[in-house]
C-alpha positions in Angstrom: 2.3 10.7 36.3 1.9 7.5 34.9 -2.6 7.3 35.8 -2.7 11.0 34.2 -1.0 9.6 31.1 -3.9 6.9 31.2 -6.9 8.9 32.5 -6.9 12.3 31.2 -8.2 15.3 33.6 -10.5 16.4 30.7 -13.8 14.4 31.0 -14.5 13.7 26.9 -11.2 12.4 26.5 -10.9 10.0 29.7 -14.3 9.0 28.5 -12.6 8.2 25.4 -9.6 6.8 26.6 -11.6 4.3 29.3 -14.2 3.5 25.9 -10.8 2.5 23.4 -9.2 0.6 26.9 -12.7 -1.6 27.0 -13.6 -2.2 23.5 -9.7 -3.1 22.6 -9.3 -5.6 25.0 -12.9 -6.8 24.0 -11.9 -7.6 20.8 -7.8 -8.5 22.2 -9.6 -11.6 23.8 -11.7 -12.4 20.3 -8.4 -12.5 18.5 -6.8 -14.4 21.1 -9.4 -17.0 21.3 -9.9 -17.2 17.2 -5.7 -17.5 16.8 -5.8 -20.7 19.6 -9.1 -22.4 17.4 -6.4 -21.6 14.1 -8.8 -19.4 12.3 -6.4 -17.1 11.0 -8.8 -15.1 8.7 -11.2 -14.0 11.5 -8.5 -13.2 14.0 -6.7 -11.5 11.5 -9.6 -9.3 10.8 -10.3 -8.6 14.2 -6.7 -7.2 14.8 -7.8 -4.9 11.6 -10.8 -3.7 13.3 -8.6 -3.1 15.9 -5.9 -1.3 14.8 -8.3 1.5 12.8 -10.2 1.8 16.2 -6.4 2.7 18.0 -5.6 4.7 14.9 -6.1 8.4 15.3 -5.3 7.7 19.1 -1.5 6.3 17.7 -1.3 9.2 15.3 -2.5 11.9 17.1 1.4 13.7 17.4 1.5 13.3 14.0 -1.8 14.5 12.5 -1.9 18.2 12.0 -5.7 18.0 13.0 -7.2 16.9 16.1 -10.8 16.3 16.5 -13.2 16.8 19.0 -13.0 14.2 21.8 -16.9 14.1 21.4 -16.9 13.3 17.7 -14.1 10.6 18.0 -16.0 8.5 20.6 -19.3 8.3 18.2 -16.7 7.4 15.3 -15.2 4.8 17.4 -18.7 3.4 18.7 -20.1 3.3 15.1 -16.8 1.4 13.7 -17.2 -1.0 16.7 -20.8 -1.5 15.7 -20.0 -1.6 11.9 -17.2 -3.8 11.7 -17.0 -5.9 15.0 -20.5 -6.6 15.9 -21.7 -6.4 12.4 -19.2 -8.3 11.1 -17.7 -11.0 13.4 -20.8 -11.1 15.8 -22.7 -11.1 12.5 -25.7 -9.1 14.1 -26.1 -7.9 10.8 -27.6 -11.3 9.8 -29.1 -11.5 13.9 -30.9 -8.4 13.8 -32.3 -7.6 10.5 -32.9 -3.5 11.7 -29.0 -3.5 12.7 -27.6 -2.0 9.1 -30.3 0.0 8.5 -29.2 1.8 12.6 -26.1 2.3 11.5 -26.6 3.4 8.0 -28.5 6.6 9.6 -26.5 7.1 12.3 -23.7 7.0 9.9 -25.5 10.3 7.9 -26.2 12.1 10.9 -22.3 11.2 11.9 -21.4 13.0 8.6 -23.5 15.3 8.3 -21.9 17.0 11.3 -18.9 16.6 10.0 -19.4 17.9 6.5 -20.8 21.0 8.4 -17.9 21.7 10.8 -15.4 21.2 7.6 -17.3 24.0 5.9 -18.5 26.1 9.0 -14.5 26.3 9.7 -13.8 27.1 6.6 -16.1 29.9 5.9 -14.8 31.1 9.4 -11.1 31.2 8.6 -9.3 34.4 7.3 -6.7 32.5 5.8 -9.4 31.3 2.8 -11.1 33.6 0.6 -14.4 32.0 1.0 -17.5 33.6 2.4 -20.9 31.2 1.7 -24.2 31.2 3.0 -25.9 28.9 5.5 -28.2 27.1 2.8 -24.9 26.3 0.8 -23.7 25.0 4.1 -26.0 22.7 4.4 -26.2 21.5 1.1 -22.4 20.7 1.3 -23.3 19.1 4.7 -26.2 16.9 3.3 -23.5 16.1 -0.2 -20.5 15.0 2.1 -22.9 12.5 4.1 -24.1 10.8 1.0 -21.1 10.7 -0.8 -19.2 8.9 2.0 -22.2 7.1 2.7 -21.9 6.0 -0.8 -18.3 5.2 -0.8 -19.2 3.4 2.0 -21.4 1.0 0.7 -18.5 0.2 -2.1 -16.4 -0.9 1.1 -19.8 -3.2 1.7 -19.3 -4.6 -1.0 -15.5 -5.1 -1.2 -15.5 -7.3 2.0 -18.4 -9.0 1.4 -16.1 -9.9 -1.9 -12.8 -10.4 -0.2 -13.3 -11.2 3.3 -16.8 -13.0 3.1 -18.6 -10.6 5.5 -22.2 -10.3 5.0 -22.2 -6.3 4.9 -24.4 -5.8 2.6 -27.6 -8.3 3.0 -29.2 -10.1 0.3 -33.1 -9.7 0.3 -35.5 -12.7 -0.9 -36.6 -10.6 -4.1 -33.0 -9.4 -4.5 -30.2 -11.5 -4.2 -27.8 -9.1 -5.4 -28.4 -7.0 -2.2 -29.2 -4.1 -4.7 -32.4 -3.4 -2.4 -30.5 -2.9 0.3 -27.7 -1.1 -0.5 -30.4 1.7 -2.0 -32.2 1.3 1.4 -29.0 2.4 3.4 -28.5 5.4 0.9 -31.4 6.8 1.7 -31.1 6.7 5.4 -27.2 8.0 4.9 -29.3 10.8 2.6 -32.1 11.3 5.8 -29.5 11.3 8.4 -28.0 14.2 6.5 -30.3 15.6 5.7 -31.3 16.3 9.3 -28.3 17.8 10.2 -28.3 19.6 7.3 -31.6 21.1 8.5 -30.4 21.7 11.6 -27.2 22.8 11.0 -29.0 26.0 8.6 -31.5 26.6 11.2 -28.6 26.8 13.6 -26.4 29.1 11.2 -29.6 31.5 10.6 -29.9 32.2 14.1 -27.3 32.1 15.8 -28.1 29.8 18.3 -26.3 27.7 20.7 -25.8 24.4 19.8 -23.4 21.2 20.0 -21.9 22.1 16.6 -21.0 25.2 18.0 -19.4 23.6 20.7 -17.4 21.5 19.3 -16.2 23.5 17.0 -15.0 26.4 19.7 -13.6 22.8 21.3 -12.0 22.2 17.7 -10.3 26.2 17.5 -8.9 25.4 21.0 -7.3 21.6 19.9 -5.4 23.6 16.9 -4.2 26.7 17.7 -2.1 26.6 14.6 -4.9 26.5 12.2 -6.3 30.0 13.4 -4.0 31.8 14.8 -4.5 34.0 11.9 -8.4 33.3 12.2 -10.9 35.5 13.6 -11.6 35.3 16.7 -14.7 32.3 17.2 -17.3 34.0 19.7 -19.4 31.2 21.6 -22.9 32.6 21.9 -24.6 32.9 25.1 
């Protein structure tokens, strides 16, 4: 009873569990060892990274939604790489191609999502809404870049507050202006290629990973379409 509570039977959300198990006690030891050498502002930022990594996990009975196991791992794999190893392990200042990684694998990231929110939408009975795939992925490529852009204003709040080095200075810019346009446009190309695919996908009616996990995402909240129509998986 107690090892099924750990590991989970279904395969994306062991894989999930076991990655949250490894990178938590990963950064449990960093804490521990920053808290003995007394530097409170580090370890104290650590256990932040750490509790929004844990957080959908802790509130998953109280979260009307539940994502697909699939999506949450990249989300928790790109937070880890933003925050910890950007961060703390400052491999943003290390490896100078680190931000700019992230920054598109952050668009890609919500592209897809922007494209399930409105794929579900158009898809549920319970909203009068009925749009065409080139509106879809408009709205996929828009929600990318304007997260991507609030994004950067979290950059730049740490780098304020906490002294991170999120958003990096450039010889010819010192007020990292060059690089925070930089990582807008790869938020904007990462988007955009899901955007791309996403209308491509829509058009013909292909089998895809989107479609996947969005059948995966009807079957995690029955609640939300019971009244739906019924989402065919195509051969």
């Amino acid at each position: 009873m107690g090892k099924r509570a750990i590991l989970p039977s279904d395969p994306a959300e062991r894989l999930h569990r076991i990655l949250l198990i490894v990178l938590q006690t990963a950064m449990g030891i960093e804490a521990a060892l920053l808290l003995w050498r007394r530097d409170l502002q580090d370890a104290l930022l650590v256990l932040a990274i750490m509790a929004v990594t844990l957080l959908p996990l802790l509130l998953r009975h109280r979260l009307s939604v539940r994502m697909p196991y699939a999506f949450q791992i990249l989300a928790v794999v790109f937070v880890f790489a933003a925050l910890y190893l950007g961060s703390m392990q400052r491999f943003y200042v290390m490896f100078p191609w680190w931000d700019s990684v992230l920054h598109f694998s952050s668009g890609l990231l919500l592209g897809i999502l922007g494209f399930m929110l409105i794929y579900l939408l158009n898809e549920d009975h319970r909203i009068d809404l009925s749009v065409k795939p080139l509106f879809m992925a408009v709205f996929a490529f828009t929600f990318a870049l304007a997260l991507g852009a609030l994004w950067e204003i979290v950059e730049f709040l740490m780098d304020v507050t906490l002294g991170t080095t999120m958003q990096t200075p450039t010889p010819g810019d010192p007020s990292g202006l060059t690089d925070t346009m930089i990582d807008l446009i790869l938020d904007a190309t990462g988007g955009l290629i899901i955007a791309a695919y996403g209308f491509v996908y829509v058009r013909q009616g292909s089998r895809s990973f989107i479609s996947d996990w969005i059948a995966r995402f009807v079957q995690d909240n029955p609640d939300w379409f019971r009244r739906r129509k019924r989402f065919r998986r195509r051969p």
